[in-house]
N, CA, C and O of each residue as an XYZ file, in Angstrom:
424
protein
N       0.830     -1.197      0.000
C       0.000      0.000      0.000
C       0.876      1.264      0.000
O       0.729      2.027     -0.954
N       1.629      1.528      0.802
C       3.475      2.194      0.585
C       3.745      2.263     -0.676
O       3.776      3.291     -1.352
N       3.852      1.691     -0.861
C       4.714      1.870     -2.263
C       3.488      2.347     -3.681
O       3.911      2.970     -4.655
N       2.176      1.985     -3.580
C       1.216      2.514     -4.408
C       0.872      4.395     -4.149
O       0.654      5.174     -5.077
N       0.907      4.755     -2.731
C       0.486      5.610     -2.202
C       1.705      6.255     -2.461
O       1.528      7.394     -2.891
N       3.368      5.788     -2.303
C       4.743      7.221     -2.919
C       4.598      7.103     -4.704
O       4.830      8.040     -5.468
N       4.214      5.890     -5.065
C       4.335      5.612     -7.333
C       3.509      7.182     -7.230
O       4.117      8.119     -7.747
N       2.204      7.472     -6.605
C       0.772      7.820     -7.143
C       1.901      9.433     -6.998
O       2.159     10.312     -7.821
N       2.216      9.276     -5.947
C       3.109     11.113     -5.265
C       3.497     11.161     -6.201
O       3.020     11.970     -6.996
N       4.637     10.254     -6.599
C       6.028     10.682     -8.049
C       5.207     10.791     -9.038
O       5.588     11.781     -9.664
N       3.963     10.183     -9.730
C       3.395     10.475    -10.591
C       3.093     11.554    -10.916
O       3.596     12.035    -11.931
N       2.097     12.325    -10.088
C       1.277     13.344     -9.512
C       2.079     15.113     -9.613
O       1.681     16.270     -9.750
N       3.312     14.435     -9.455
C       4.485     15.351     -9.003
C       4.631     16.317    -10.397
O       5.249     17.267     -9.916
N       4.442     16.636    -11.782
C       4.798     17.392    -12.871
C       3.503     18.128    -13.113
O       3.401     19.202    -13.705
N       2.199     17.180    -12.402
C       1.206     18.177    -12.523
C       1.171     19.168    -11.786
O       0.906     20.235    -12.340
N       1.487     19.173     -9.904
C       1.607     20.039     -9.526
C       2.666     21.130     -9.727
O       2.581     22.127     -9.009
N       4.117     21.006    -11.049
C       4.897     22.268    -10.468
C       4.141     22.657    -12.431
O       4.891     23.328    -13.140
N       2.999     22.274    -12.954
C       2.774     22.892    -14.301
C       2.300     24.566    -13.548
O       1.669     24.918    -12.551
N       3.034     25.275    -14.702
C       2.558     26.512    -14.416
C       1.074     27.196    -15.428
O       1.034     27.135    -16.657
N       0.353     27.599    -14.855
C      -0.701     28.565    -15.641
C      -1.109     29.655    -16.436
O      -1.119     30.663    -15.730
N      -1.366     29.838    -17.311
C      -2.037     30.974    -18.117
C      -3.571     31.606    -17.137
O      -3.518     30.791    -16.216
N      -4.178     32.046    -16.976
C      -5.418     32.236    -16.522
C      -6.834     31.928    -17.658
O      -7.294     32.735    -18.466
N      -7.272     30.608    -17.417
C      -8.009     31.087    -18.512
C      -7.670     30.390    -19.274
O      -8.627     30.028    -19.959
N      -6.448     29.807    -19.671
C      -5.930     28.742    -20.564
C      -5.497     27.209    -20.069
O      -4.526     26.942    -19.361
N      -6.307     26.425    -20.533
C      -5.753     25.134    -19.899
C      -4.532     24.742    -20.297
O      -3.895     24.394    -19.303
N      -3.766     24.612    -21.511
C      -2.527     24.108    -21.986
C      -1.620     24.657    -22.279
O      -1.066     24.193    -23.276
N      -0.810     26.175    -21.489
C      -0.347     27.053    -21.524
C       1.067     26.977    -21.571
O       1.308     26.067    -20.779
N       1.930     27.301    -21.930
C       3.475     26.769    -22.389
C       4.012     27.025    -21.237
O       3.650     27.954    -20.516
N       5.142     26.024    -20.907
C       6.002     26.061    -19.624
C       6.998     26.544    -20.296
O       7.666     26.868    -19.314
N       7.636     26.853    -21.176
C       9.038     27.196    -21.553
C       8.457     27.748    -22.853
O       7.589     27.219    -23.548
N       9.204     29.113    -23.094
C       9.366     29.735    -24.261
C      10.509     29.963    -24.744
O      11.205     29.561    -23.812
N      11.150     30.281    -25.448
C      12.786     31.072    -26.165
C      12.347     32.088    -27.181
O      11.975     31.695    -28.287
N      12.364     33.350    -26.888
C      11.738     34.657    -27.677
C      12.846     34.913    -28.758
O      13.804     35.008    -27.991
N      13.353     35.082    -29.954
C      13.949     35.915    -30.378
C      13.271     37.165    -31.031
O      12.499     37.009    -31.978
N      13.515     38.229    -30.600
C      12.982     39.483    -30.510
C      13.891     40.385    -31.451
O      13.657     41.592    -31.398
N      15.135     39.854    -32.508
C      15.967     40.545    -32.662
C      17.150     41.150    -31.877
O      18.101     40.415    -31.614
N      17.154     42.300    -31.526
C      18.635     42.296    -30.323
C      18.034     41.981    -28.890
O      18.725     42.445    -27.983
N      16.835     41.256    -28.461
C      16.379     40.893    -27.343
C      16.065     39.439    -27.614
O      15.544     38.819    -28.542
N      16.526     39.174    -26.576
C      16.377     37.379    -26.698
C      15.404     37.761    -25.091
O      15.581     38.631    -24.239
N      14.410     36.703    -25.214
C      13.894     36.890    -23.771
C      13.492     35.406    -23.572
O      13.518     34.783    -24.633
N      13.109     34.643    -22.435
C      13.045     33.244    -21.779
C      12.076     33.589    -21.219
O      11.906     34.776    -20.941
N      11.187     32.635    -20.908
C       9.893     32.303    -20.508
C       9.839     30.917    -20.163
O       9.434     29.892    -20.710
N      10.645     31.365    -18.546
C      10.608     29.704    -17.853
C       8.888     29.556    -16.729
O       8.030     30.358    -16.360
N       9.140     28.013    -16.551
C       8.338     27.586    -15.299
C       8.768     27.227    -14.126
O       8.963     26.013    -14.180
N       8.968     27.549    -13.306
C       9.909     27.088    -11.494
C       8.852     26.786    -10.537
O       8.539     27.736     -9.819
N       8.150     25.557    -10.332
C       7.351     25.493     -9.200
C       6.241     26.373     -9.126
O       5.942     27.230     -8.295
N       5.666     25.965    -10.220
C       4.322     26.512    -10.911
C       3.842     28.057    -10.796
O       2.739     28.582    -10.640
N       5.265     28.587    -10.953
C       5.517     30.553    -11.163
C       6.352     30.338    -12.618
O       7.159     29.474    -12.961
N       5.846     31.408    -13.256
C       6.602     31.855    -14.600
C       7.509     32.621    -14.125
O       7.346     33.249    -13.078
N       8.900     32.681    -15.044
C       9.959     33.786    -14.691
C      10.428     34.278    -16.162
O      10.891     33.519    -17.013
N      10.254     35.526    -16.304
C      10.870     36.076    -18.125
C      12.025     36.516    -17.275
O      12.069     37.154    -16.223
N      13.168     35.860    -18.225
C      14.420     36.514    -18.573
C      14.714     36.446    -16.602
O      15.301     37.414    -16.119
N      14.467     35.803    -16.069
C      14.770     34.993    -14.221
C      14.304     36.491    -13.496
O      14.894     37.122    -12.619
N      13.146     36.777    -14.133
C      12.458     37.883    -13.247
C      11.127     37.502    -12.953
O      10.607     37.199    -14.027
N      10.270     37.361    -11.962
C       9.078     36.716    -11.667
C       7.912     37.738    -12.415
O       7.670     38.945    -12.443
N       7.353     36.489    -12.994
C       5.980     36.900    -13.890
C       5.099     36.867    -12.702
O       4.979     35.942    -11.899
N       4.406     38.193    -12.710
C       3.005     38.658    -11.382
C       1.544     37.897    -12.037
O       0.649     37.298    -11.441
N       1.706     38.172    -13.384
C       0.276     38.391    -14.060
C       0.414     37.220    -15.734
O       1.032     37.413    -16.781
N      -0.303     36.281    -15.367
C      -0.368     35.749    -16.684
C      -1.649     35.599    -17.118
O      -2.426     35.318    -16.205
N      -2.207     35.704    -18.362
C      -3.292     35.691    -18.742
C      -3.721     35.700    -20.295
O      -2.752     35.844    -21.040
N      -4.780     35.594    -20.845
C      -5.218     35.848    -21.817
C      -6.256     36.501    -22.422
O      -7.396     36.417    -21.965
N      -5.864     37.470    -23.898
C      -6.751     38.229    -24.427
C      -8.224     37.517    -24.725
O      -8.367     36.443    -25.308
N      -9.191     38.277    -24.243
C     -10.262     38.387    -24.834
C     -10.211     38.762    -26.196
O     -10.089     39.927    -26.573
N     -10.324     37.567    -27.089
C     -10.612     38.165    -28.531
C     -11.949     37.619    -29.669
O     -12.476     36.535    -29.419
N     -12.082     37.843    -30.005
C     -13.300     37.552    -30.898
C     -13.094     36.434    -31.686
O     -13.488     35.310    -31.376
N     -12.501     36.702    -32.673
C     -12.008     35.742    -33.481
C     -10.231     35.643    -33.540
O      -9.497     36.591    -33.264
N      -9.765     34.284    -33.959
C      -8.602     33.728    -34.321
C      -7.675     33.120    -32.652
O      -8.054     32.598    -31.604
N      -6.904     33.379    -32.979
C      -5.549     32.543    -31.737
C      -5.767     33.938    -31.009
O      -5.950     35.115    -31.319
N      -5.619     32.979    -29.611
C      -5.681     33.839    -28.358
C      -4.137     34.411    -27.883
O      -3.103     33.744    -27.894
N      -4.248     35.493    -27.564
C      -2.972     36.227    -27.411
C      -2.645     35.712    -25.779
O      -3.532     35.522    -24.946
N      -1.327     35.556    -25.556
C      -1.094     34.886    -24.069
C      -0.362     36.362    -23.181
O       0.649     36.630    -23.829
N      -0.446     37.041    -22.385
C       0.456     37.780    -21.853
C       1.098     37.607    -20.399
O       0.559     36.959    -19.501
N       2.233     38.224    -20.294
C       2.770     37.547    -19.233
C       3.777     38.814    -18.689
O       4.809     39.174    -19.256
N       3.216     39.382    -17.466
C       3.790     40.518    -16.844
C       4.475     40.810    -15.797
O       3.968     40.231    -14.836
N       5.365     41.410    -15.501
C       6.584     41.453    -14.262
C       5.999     42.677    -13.047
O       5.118     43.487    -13.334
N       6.414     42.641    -12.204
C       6.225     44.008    -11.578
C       6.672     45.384    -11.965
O       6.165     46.492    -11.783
N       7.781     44.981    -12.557
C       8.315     46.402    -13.027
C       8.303     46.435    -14.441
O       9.371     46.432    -15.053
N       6.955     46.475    -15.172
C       6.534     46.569    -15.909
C       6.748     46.125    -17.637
O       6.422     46.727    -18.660
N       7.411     44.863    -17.433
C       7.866     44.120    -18.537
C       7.120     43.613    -18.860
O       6.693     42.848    -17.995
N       6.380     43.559    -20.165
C       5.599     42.614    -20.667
C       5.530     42.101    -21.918
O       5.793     42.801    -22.896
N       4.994     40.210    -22.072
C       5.586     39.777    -23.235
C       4.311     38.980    -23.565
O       3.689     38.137    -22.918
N       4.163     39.413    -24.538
C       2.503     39.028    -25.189
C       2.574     37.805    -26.753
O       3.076     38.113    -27.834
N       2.190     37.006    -26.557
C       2.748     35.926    -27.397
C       1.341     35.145    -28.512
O       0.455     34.750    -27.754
N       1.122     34.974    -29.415
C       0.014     34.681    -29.974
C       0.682     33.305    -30.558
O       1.637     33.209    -31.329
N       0.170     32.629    -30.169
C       0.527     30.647    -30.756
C      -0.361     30.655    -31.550
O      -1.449     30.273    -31.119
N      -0.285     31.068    -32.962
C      -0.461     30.110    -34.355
C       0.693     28.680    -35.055
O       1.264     27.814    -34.392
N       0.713     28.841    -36.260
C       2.052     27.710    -36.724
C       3.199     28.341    -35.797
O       3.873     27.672    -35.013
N       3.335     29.798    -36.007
C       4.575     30.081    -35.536
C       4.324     30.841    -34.752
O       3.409     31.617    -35.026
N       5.122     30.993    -33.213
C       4.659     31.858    -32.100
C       5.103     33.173    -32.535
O       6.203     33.420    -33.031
N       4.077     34.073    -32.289
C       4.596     35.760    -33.003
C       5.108     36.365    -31.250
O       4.940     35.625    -30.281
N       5.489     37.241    -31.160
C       5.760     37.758    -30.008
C       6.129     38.962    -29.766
O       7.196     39.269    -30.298
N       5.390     40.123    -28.863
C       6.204     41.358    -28.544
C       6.201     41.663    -26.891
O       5.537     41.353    -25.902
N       7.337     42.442    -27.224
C       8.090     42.625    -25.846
C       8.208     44.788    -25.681
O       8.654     45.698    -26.378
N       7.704     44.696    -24.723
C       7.434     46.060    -23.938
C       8.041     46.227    -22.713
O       7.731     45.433    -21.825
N       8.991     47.258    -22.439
C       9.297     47.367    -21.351
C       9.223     48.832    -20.521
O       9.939     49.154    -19.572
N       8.476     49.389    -20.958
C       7.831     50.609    -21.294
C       9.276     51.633    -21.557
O       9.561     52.648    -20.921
N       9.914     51.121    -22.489
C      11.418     52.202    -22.876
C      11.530     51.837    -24.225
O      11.351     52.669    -25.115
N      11.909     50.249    -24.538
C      11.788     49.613    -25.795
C      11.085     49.016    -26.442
O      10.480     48.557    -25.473
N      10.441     48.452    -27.508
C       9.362     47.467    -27.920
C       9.879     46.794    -29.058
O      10.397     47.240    -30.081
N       9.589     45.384    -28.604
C      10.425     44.611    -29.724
C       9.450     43.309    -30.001
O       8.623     42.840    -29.220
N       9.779     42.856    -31.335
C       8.880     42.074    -31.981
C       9.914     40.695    -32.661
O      11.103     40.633    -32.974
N       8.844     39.758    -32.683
C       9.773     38.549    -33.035
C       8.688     37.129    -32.884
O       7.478     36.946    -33.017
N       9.657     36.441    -32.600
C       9.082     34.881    -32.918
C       9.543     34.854    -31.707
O      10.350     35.606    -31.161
N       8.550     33.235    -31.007
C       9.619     32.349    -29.929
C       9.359     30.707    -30.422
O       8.824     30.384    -31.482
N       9.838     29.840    -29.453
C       9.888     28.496    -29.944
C       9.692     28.501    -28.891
O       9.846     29.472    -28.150
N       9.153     26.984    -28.457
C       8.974     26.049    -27.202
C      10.588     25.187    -27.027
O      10.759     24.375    -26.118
């Protein structure tokens, strides 16, 4: 019974550190942005997002009418990286100084 009751824990264990979108059930744990002269990362650590190893406050998604839902993902000090998953992930990056545009990959 031990040993069914730690398998079920270790099993169990990747669902609890998945991190969330709000609003989105299948939301990417890892991104790689190239933005042009900004490369930015979009990790998962124990079911918190971190861009570029700065903690994401706010993740969520656009209300939109029609087509792919825009994903955004925001810092406290006001970084934000807004990502639309079609074939290819489009992506822009705001940091309220620069704004940069690009692709990312999983």
């Amino acid at each position: 019974m031990k040993i069914l009751v730690i398998f079920s824990l270790f099993i169990s264990l990747p669902a609890f550190a998945k991190c969330k979108v709000y609003g989105i059930s299948d939301s990417p744990q890892r991104l790689s942005c190239d933005l042009g002269e900004l490369n930015v990362s979009l990790t998962c650590k124990s079911r918190t997002y971190y861009m570029n190893g700065e903690k994401v406050n706010l993740a969520f998604h656009m209300d939109v009418e029609e087509g792919a839902t825009p994903l955004v993902f925001k810092t406290n000090s006001g970084k934000t990286l807004t990502v639309l998953p079609e074939q290819e992930i489009l992506a822009e990056y705001d940091d309220g100084k620069a704004y940069f545009q690009g692709t990312c990959k999983k």
